[in-house]
C-alpha positions in Angstrom: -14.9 -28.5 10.1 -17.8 -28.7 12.7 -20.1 -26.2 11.5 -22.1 -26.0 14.5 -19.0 -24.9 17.2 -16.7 -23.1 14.2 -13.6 -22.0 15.6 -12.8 -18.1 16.6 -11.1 -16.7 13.6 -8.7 -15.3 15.9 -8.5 -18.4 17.9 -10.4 -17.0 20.6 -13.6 -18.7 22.2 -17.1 -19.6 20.0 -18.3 -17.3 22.1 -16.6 -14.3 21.1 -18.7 -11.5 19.6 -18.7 -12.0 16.0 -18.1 -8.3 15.0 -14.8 -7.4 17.5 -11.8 -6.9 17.0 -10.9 -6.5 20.6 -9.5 -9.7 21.4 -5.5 -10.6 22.0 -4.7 -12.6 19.0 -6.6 -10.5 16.7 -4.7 -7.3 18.1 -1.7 -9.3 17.6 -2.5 -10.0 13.9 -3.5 -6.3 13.6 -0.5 -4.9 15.4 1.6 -7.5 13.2 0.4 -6.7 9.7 0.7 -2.6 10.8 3.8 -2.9 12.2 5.6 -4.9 9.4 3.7 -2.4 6.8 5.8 0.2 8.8 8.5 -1.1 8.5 8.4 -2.3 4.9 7.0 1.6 3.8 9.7 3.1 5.7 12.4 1.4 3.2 10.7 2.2 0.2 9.4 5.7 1.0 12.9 6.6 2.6 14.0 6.0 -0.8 11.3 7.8 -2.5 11.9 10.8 -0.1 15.6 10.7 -0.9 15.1 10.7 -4.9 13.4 13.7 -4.6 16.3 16.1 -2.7 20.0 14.2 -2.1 20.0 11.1 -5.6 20.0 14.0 -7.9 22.7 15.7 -6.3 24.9 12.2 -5.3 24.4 10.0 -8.0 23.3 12.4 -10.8 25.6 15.7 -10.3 27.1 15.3 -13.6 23.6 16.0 -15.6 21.5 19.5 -15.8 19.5 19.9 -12.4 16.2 19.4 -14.0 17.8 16.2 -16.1 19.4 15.1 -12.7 16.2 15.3 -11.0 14.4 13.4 -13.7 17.3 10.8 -13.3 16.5 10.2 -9.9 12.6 9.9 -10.4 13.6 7.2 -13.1 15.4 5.2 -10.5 12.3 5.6 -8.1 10.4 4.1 -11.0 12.6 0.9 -11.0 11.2 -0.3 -7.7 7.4 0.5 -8.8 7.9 -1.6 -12.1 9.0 -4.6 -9.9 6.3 -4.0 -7.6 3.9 -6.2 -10.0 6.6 -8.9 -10.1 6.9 -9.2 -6.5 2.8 -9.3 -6.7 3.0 -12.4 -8.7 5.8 -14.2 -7.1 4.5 -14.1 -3.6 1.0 -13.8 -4.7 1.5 -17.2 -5.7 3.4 -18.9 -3.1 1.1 -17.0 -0.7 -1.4 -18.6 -2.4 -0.3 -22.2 -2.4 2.5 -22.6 0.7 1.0 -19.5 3.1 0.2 -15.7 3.9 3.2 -15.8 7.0 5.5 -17.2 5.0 5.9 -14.5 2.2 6.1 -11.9 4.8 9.0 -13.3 6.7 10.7 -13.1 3.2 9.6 -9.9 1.8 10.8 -8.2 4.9 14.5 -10.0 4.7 14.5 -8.6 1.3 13.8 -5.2 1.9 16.1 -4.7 4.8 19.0 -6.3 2.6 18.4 -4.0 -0.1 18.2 -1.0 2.3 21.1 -1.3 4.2 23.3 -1.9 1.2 21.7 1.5 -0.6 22.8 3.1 2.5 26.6 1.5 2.4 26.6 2.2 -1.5 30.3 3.8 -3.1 29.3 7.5 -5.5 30.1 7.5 -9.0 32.9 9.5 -7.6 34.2 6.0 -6.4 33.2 3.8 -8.4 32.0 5.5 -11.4 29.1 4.7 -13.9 28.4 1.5 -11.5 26.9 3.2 -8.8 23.7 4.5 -10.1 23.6 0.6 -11.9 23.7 -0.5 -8.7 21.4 1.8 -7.2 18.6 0.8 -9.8 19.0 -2.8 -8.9 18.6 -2.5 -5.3 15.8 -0.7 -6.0 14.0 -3.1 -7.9 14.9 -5.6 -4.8 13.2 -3.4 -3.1 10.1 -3.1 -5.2 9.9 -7.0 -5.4 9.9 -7.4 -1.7 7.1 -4.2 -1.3 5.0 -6.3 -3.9 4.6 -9.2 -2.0 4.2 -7.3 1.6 0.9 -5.5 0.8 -0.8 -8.2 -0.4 0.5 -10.6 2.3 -0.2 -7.9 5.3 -3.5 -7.1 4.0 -4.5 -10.5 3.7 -3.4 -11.7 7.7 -5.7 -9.0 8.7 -8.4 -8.9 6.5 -9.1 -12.9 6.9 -8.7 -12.9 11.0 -11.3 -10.2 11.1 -14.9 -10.6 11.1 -16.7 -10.1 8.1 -18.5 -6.5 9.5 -14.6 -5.3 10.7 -13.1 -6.4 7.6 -12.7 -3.2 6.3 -11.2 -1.6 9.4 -8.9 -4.5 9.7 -7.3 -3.9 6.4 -7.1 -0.8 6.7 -4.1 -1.7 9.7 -1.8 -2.9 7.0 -2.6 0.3 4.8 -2.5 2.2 7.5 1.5 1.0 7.4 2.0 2.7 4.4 1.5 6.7 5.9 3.4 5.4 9.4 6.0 4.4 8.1 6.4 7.5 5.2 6.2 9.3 8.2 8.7 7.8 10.4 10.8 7.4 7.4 10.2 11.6 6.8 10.9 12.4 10.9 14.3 10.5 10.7 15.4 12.6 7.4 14.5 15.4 8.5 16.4 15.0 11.9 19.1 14.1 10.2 19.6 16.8 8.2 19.1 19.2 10.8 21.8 17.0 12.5 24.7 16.9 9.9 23.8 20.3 7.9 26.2 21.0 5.4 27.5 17.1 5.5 24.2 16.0 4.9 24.8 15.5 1.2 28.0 14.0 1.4 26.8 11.3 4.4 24.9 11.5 6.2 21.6 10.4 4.0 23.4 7.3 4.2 22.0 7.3 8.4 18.2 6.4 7.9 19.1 3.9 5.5 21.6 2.2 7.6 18.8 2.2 10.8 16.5 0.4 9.2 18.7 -3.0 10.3 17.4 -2.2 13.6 14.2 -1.7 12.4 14.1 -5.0 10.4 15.2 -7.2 13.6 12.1 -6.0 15.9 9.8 -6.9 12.8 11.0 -10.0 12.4 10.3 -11.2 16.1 6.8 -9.7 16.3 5.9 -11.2 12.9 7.0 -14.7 13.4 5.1 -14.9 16.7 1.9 -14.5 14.2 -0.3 -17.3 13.2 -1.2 -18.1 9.7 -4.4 -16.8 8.0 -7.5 -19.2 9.2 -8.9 -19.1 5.6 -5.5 -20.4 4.0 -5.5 -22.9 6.9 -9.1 -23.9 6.0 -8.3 -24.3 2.1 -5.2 -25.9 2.4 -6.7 -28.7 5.0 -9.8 -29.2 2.5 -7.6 -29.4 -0.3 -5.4 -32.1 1.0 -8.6 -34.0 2.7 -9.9 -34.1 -1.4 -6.4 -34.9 -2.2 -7.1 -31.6 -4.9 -4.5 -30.7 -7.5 -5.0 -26.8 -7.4 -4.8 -24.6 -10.4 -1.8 -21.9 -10.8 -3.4 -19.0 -9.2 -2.0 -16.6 -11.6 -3.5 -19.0 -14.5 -6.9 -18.8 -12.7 -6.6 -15.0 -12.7 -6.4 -14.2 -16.0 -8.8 -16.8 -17.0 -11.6 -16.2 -14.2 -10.9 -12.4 -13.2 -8.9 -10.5 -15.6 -11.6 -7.9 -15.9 -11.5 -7.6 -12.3 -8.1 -6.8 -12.2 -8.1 -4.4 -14.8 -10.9 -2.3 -13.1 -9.5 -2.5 -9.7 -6.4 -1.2 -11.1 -7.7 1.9 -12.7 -9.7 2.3 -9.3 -6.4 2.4 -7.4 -4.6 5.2 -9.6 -6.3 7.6 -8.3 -4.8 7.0 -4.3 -1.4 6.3 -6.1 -1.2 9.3 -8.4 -2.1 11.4 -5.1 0.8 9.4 -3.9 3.4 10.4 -6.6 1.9 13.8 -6.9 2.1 15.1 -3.9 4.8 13.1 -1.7 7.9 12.9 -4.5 7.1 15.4 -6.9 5.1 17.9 -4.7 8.0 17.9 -2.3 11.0 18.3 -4.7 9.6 21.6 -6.0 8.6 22.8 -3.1 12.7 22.5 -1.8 13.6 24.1 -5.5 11.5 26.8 -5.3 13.2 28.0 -1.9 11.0 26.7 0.6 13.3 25.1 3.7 13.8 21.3 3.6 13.1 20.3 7.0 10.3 22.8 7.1 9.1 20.0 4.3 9.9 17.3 5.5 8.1 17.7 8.5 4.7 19.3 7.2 5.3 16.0 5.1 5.1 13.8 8.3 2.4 15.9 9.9 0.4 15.2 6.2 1.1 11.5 7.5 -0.6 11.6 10.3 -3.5 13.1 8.9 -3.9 10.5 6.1 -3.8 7.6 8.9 -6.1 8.9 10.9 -9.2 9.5 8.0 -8.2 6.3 6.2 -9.3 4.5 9.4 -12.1 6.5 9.4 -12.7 5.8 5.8 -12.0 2.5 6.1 -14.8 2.1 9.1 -17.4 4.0 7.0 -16.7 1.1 4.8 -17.8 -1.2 6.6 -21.3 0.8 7.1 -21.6 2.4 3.8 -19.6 0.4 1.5 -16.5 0.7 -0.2 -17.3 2.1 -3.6 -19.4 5.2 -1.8 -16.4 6.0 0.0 -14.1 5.7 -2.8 -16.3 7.5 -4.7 -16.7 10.1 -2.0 -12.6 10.2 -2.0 -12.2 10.6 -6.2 -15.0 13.3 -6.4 -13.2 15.1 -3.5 -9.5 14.6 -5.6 -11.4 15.9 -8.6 -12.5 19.1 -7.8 -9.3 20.1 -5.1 -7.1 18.6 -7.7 -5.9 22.4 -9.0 -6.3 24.6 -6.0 -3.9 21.9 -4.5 -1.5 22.2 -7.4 -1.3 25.9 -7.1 -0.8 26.0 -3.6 2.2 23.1 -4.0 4.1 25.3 -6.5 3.5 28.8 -4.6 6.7 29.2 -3.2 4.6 30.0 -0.2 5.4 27.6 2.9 2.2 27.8 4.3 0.1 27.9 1.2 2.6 24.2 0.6 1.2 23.2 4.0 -2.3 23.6 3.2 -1.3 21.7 -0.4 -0.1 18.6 1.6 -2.5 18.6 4.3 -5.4 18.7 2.1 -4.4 16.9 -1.0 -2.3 13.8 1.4 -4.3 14.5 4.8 -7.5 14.5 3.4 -7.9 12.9 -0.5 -5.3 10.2 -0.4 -6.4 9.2 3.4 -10.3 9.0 1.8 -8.8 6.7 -1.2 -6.6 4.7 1.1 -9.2 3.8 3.3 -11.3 0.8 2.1 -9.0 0.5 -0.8 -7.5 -2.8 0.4 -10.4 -4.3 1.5 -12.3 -3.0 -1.9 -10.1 -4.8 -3.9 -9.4 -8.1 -1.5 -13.1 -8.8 -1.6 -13.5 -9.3 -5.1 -11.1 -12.5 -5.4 -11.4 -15.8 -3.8 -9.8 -16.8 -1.2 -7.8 -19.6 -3.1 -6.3 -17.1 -5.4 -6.8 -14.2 -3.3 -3.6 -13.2 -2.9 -2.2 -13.3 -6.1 -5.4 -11.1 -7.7 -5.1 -8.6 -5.1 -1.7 -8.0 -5.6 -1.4 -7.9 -9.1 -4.3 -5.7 -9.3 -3.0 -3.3 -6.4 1.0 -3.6 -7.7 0.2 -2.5 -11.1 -1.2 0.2 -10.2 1.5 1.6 -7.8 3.9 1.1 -10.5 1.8 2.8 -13.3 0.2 6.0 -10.5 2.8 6.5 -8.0 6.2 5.0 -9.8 5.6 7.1 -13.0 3.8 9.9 -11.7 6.7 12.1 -10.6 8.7 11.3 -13.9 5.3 11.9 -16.1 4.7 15.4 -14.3 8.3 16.4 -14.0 8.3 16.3 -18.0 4.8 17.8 -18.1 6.0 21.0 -16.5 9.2 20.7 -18.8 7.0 20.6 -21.6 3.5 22.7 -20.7 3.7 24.0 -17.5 1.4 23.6 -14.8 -1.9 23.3 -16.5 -0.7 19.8 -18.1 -0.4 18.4 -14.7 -3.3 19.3 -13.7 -4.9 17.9 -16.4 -3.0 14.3 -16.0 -4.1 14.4 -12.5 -7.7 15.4 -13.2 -8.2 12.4 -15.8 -6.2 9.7 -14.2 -9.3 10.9 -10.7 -11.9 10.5 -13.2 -10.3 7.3 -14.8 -10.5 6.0 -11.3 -13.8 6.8 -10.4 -15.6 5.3 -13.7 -14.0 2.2 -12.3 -15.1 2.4 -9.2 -18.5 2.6 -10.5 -18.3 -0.5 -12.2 -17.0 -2.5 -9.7 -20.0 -4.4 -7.7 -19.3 -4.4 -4.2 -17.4 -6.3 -2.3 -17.0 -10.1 -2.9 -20.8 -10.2 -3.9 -20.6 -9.3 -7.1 -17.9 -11.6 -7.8 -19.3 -14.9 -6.7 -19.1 -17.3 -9.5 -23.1 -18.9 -9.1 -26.4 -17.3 -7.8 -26.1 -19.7 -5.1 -23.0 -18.3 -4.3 -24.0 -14.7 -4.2 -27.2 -15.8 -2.2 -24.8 -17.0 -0.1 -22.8 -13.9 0.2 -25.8 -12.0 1.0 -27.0 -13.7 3.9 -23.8 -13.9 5.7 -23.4 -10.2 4.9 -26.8 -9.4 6.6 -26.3 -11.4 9.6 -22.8 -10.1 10.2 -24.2 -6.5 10.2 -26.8 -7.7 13.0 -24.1 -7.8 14.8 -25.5 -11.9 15.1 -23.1 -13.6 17.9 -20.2 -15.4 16.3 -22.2 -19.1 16.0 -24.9 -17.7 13.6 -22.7 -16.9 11.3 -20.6 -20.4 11.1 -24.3 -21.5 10.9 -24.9 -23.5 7.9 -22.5 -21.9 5.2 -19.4 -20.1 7.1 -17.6 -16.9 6.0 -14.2 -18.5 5.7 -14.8 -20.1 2.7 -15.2 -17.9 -1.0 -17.2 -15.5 1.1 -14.5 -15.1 3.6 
């Protein structure tokens, strides 16, 4: 690579200013990563969304209501426990054949799965089956959601320039909100639509859309190009003719501890997640309050939480991640009961100040820098796979679980031992957190490395033009 004229990240001109992200391919990658995050997040979250008020009633009606609902959470869980599997399997072709790749697959995968949820027989049909059925696409689901995130975050995160970084990821996470939103809006609609035949069909309508959906992804995404880093590794490693490790292999023996405290760091944004989005809304319904007037303070919560996590997400890049996160756990911490009262008031505007707080303002603080926090601290060559395992896991364990684990708190205790859950698994999160140094400097393997790390660091928040910071050592490397 010539390191005195290094090429545009984005594939744009030398010249570009190092610390934009107002240039056409990088709004393409950005646009891409968000866009395909929508789409991916409106699958699973539809799901999510439709666990919480029509699976209990379709595929459970046989069982107690409370047992019914719990039923239904347990299937929701089914797609968070494969979300660590579909970490590791793309993680690690990501890793070795290429970022674009994975995505093209994951998003066939999910748009499979969800179409065929929506054109699933009751067990009034087809008896015990059905729910079987259900679990499995599910999990097909959760393997395909596994692989997105890391995948999306990575395409954005690696274009970007190492002071935007933050604010680039934060376009794939960003995805996440959107598309719980869209995936909220077109529930809600069509209940309001169908009425009385919502149960009996027409839940099957969002599900069914997202084939239209899954075809406009596909042509934006495959108009993408691949990840300069990757491109940079995988030419160096063919110019040295280099027999690479097994990225998960180099994980656990090089940054198991990283992956463990990352994941801990992340339960705090995914227990808001569970908490608040499946668990939060179900009562809320049960205890009288009207579904659609849910559903859509739901999606207005949305568009609160995207609009603070990129705000989060650029104090990042000024501040650093761990203040922010920090800023976001202490916050979650102390609302963490007020919110859980007003959730469970019966009260529909004390349940819109529940989800506009504890969703609007908490989670969009925690979801932030979260994917940039956690990218940063593996190298590039096994990026993908470490921040995916790290991130997965702790979607399955904080938002999978959650809604099951404080459904059968309130069976068991009440109110006060959710509160308690959520309170601990904040502070769990923000010892973590704490730990964690920041960014990818603390995780360079040599001093020379994190000398290295440094520099580039300072010269990209100069706002240096684009050929000081190729100078010498460039940021697409384990830095990048």
């Amino acid at each position: 690579m010539d390191q005195q004229n290094p090429p545009s990240r984005a594939g744009g001109h030398p010249s570009t200013p190092n610390d934009t992200l107002n240039t056409k391919d990088l709004r393409r990658v950005l646009g891409s990563s968000m866009l395909g995050s929508i789409i991916e997040y409106y699958d699973f979250i539809l799901y999510a969304t439709a666990a919480a008020i029509v699976f209990d009633k379709v595929f459970f009606a046989n069982l107690d209501p409370a047992l019914a609902l719990f039923a239904s959470f347990g299937t929701l869980a089914a797609g968070y426990l494969a979300r660590p599997l579909g970490g590791l399997v793309f993680g690690h072709f990501g890793d070795r054949v290429g970022r674009k790749q994975m995505l093209v697959v994951s998003m066939m995968m999910m748009g499979v799965a969800t179409i065929a949820i929506g054109l699933l027989p009751t067990p009034d049909v087809i008896g015990w089956i059905s729910p079987v059925i259900l679990v499995l696409l599910r999990m097909v689901q959760g393997i395909s959601v596994g692989g997105e995130w890391g995948g999306a975050t990575l395409m954005a995160l690696e274009h970007a320039p190492a002071s935007r970084r933050g604010f680039a990821a934060a376009f794939a996470n960003a995805g996440g909100p959107v598309g719980g939103l869209l995936a909220t809006l077109v529930v809600s609609a069509t209940s309001a639509l169908t009425g009385d035949q919502f149960l009996e069909w027409g839940w099957r309508v969002p599900f069914l859309l997202s084939a239209v959906l899954i075809v406009i992804g596909m042509v934006i995404r495959l108009k993408v190009a691949e990840s300069p880093v990757f491109q940079q590794l995988a030419a160096e490693a063919e110019q040295v003719k280099e027999t690479r490790k097994t990225p998960l292999g180099e994980i656990l023996a090089r940054h198991s501890k990283t992956v463990g405290l990352t994941l801990v760091a992340s339960l705090g944004f995914y227990a808001c997640q569970g908490i608040l989005t499946s668990w939060g809304v179900a009562q809320a319904v049960n205890n009288g309050i009207a579904r659609e007037w849910v559903l859509n303070w739901k999606g207005v919560a949305a568009i609160v939480t995207v609009a603070v996590s990129f705000l989060a997400a650029r104090m990042s890049d000024r501040i650093g991640r761990r203040t922010v996160l920090t800023i976001g756990a202490v916050a979650g911490i102390v609302l963490a009961w007020p919110i859980l009262v007003m959730l469970t008031s019966g009260s529909p505007w004390l349940f819109v100040a529940a989800i506009l707080i504890g969703n609007g303002l908490v989670q969009g603080i925690l979801a932030g820098p979260i994917g940039a926090f956690i990218s940063e601290l593996f190298p590039p060559r096994v990026r993908y796979t470490g921040a995916s395992l790290s991130y997965q896991l702790a979607s399955t364990l904080g938002a999978g679980f959650t809604p099951m684990i404080v459904t059968g708190l309130m069976i068991a205790g009440g109110l006060p031992l959710v509160g308690v859950f959520w309170i601990a698994v904040l502070v769990a999160g923000l010892v973590c957190i704490r730990r964690v140094p920041e960014g990818a400097e603390g995780m360079q393997s040599t001093h020379l490395e994190r000398a290295r790390f440094k520099a580039t660091k300072r010269i990209a928040t100069r706002r240096a033009p684009r050929e000081t910071v190729g100078a010498g050592h460039g940021t697409r490397g384990d830095e990048a």
